[in-house]
N, C-alpha and C positions, 0 to 999 in steps of 0.2 A: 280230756276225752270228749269233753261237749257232749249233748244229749245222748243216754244211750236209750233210751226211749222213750217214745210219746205217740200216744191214743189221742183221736181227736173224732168225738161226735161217732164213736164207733157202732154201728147196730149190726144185730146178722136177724134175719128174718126167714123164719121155714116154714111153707106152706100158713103163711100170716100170722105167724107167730113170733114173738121178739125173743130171742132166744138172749140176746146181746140188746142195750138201749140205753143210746148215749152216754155211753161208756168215755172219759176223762179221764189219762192217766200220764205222768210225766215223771218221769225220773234220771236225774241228772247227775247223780254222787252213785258210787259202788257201795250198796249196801244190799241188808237181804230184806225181803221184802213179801209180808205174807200174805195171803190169801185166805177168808175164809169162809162159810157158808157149806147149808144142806147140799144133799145130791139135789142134780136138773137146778143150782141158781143161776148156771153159766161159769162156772169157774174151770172148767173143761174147754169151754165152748170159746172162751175168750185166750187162751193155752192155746188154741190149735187155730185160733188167728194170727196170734202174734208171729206162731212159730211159722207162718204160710201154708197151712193146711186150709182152712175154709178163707174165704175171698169174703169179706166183708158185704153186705147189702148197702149199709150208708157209712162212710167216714174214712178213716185211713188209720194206719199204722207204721210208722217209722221207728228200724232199729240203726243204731250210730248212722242217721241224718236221710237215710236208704230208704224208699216205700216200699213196702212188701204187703203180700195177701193181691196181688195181678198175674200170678205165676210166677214171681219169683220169691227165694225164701233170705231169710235174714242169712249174712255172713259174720264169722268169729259167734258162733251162737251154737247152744245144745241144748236139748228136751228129753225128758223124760215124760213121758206120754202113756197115758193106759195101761194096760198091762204088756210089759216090754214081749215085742214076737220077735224070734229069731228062727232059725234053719235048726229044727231038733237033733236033725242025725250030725251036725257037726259040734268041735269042741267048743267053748266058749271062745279061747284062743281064736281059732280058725272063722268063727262069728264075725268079731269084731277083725279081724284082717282083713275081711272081705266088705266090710262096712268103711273101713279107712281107705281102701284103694280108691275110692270113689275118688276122693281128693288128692288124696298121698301125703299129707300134710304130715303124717307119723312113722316111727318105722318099727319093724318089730319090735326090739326093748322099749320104745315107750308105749308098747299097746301092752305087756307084758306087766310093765310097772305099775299102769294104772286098774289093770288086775288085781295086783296084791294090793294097790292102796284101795280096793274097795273090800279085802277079807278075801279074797278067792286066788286060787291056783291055777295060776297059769299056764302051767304044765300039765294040770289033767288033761288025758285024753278024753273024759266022759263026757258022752253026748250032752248036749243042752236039754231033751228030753225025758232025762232022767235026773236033771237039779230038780232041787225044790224050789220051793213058789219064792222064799228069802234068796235063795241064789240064783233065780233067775232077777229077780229085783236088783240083789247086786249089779248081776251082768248091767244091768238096765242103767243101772247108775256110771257106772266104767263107760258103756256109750255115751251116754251124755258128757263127760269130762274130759276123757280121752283127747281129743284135740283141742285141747286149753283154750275154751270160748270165753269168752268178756262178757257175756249174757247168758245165763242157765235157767232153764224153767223144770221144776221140778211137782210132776204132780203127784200126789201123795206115795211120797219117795218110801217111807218107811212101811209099806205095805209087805206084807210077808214076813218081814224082820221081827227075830226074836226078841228080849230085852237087853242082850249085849249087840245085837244087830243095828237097836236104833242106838245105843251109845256111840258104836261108831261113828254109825252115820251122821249122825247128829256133828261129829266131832270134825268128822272130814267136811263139812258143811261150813263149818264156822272156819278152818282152815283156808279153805278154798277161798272167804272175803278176806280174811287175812294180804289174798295175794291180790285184790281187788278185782273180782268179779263179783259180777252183781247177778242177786239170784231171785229168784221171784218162785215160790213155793205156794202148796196148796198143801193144807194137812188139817184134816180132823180132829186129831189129838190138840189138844189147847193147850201140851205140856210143850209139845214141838212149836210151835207159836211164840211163846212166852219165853222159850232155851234160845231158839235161833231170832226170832225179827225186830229189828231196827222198825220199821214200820207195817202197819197192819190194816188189810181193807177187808170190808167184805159185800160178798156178794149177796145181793138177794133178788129172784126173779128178775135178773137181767141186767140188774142195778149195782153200780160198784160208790160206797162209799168208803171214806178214809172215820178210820176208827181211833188207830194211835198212831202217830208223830213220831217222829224221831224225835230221840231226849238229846239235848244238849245241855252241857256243863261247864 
């Protein structure tokens, strides 16, 4: 697979402020990969680099060998970002069918499958405006997977999610490297940290260091 990513000398600056500051990150093996730190240390900010949302001020970002963050976005790659928005008055179904056409890369049953494999019902007709805040997270997560990307960034996925909510997820997560994607997570919880990451960095005011290793044996 060769690099499937690397940060080089990354900053973002808003209105003279380093939001992002040389930033170093490289990752070569499918593993998961956590994230952690307070709100405002950048661990958003660096998420919605990677993913080709904000354009970097100084440095670069390549995902599998590709520069991204100049207008164009990473390919074989999914995010989970913010609080997931979708089209209220449509179904979940209907949601994400209108989010795969972009590509076509899927077809109805596997947008259906990767419904159920996140807890939900692919069959409801009920609007997305009327899930709760855990199902729409779900939904949120089913976008992000749905077309089986090699790179996932998940920002605090378990948001909304009950206590069998994060088991799942938890469970589909550790599955998903199973099948080697590499995932790069953000989570508050220190229980989610400790269950899911191979390696752990964190952020603070801007700043990314590496905290644990991967354990070999």
């Amino acid at each position: 697979m060769g690099t499937i990513l690397e940060v080089k000398n990354l900053s973002k600056v808003v209105k003279g402020d380093y939001l992002l500051k040389n930033i170093e990150l490289k990752i070569e093996q499918p593993n998961i990969y956590g994230i952690v730190g307070r709100n405002g240390s950048g661990k958003s900010v660096l998420f919605k680099s990677i993913s080709g949302l904000f354009v970097p001020s100084e440095g670069s970002i390549k995902v599998f060998n590709e520069e991204v963050g100049t207008g164009s976005f990473p390919k074989d790659f999914g995010a989970l970002l913010d609080t997931p928005g979708f089209l209220g008055h449509y179904s979940g179904f209907r949601n994400l069918k209108l989010l795969a056409s972009i590509q076509n890369k899927i077809n109805d049953e596997e947008i259906k499958q990767v419904i159920t494999l996140v807890g939900l019902n692919p069959n409801d007709k009920k609007p997305v405006r009327k899930y709760s805040l855990g199902m729409k997270q779900r939904l949120g997560i089913a976008q992000a997977i749905m077309e089986k990307p090699k790179l996932l960034i998940l920002d605090e996925p378990m948001n909304g999610l009950d206590e069998t909510g994060v088991t799942e997820i938890r469970q589909m997560i550790l599955d998903l490297k199973k099948k080697g994607i590499t995932i790069l997570v953000a989570s508050h919880n220190s229980e989610d940290i400790s269950i899911l990451c191979d390696v752990v960095y964190k952020m603070d005011n801007g700043h990314l260091d590496l905290i644990q290793e991967e354990q070999t044996y």
